[in-house]
C-alpha positions in Angstrom: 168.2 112.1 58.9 165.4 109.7 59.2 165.0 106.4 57.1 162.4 106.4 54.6 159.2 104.2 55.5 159.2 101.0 54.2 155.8 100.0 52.5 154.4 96.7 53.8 153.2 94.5 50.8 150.7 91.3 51.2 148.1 91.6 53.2 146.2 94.8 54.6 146.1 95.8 58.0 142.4 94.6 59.0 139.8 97.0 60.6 141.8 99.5 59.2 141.8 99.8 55.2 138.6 96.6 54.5 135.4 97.2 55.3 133.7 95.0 58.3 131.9 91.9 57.0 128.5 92.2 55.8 125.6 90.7 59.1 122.9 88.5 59.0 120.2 90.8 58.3 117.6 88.1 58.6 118.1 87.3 61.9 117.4 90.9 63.5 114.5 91.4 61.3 111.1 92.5 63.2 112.6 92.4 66.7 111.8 96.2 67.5 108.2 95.5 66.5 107.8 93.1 69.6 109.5 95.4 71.8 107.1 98.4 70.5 104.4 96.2 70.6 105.2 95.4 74.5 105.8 99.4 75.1 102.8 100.0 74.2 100.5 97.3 75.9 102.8 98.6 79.0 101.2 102.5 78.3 98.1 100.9 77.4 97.8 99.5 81.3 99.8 102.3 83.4 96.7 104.5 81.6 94.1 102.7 82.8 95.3 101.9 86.2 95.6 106.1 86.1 92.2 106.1 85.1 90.2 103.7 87.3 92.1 105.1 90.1 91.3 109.0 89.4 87.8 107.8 89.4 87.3 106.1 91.8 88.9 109.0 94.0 86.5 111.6 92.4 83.4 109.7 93.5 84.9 109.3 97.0 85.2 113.1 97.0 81.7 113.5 95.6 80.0 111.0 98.4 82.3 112.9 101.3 81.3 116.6 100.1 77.8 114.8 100.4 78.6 113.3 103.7 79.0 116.9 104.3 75.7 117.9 103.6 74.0 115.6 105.5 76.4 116.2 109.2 75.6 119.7 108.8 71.8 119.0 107.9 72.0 116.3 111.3 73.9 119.1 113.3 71.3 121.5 112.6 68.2 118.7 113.4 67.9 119.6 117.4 64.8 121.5 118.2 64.3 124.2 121.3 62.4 121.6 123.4 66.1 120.2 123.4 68.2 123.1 124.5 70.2 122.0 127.6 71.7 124.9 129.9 75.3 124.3 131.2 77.0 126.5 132.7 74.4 129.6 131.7 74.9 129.1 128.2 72.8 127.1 125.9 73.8 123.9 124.5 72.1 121.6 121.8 71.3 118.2 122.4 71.3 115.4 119.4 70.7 111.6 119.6 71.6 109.4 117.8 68.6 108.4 116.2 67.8 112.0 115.3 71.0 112.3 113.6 70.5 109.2 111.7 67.5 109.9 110.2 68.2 113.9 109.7 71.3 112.6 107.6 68.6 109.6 105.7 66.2 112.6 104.6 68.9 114.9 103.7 69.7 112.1 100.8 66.2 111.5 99.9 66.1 115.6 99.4 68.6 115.4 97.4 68.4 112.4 95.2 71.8 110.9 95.6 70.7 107.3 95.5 70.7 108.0 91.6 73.9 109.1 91.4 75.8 106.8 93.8 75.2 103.0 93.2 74.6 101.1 96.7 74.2 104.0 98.7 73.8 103.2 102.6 74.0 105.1 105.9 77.1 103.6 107.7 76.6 101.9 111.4 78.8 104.7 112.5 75.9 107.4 112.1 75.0 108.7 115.1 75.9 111.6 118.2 78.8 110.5 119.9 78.7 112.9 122.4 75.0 114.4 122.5 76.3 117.8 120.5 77.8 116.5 117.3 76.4 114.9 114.6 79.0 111.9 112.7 77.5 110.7 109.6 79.1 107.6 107.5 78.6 106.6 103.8 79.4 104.4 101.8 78.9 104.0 97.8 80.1 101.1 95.4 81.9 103.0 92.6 82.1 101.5 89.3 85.6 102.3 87.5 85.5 103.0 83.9 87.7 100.6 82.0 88.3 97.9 85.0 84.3 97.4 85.3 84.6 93.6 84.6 87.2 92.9 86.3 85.0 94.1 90.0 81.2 93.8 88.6 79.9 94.8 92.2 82.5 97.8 92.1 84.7 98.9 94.8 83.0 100.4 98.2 83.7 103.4 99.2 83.2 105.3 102.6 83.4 108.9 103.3 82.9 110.1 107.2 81.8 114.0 108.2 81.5 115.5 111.7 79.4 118.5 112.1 78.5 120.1 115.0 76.4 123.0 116.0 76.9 125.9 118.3 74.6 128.5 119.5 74.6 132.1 119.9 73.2 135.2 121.9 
């Protein structure tokens, strides 16, 4: 037999039958829209890092696919009164000099000083070792959205090594 439940009079249990007390609305009010606010100024500077850095590694890739151009134009700047023979088989000679300003005219032919700002021929430009020609550029590259913060731009140098090789 079990004893019948015996009903609790005065006050409530709380938490259990009253509702919780009403809050301070007041207080609270407008909080989210700073940390939005602060979200998005966050976004706002992760994007333009992303974008002054993707640029500034596309021009690098434009002046080294350039830098390019111009070892394979030096390589290819030795003339038959400067064939060597060693060993029995021809050899081209470079110097320096002739590299250097093969790689100079291969720029003016192509017009690159208009597309790269401060465009130079770097001190490493040259023939190492009489049959390959090493040609170094440098650029200034002007990000996008972080232009005033570097008004000269950021340098930039690309390096190529070209060498040619004759045939029978």
């Amino acid at each position: 037999m079990s004893r019948p439940r015996r009903q609790r009079r005065g006050r409530p249990r709380q938490g259990r039958e009253t509702a919780p007390p009403p809050r301070d609305q007041g207080r609270e009010a407008g909080q989210i829209a700073v940390l939005i606010i602060g979200f998005v100024l966050l976004a706002l500077l992760l994007m333009t890092v992303v974008v002054a850095a993707s640029s500034v590694y596309i021009e690098h890739k434009k002046l080294l696919s350039l830098a390019d151009g111009a070892s394979v134009a030096a390589a290819d700047s030795f003339t038959l009164g400067q064939l060597k023979t060693g060993g029995g088989s021809p050899t081209a000679v470079l110097s320096g000099a002739r590299v250097r300003s093969a790689a100079v005219e291969f720029l003016d032919r192509s017009s690159a000083s208009g597309r790269f700002s401060a465009l130079a021929v770097g001190p490493g430009t040259g023939s190492p070792d009489g049959s390959t020609a090493v040609v170094v550029l440098s650029a200034a590259v002007h990000p996008p959205v972080v232009n005033f913060l570097v008004p000269d731009g950021i340098r930039i140098e690309a390096s190529s090594t070209a060498r040619s090789r004759l045939t029978r």
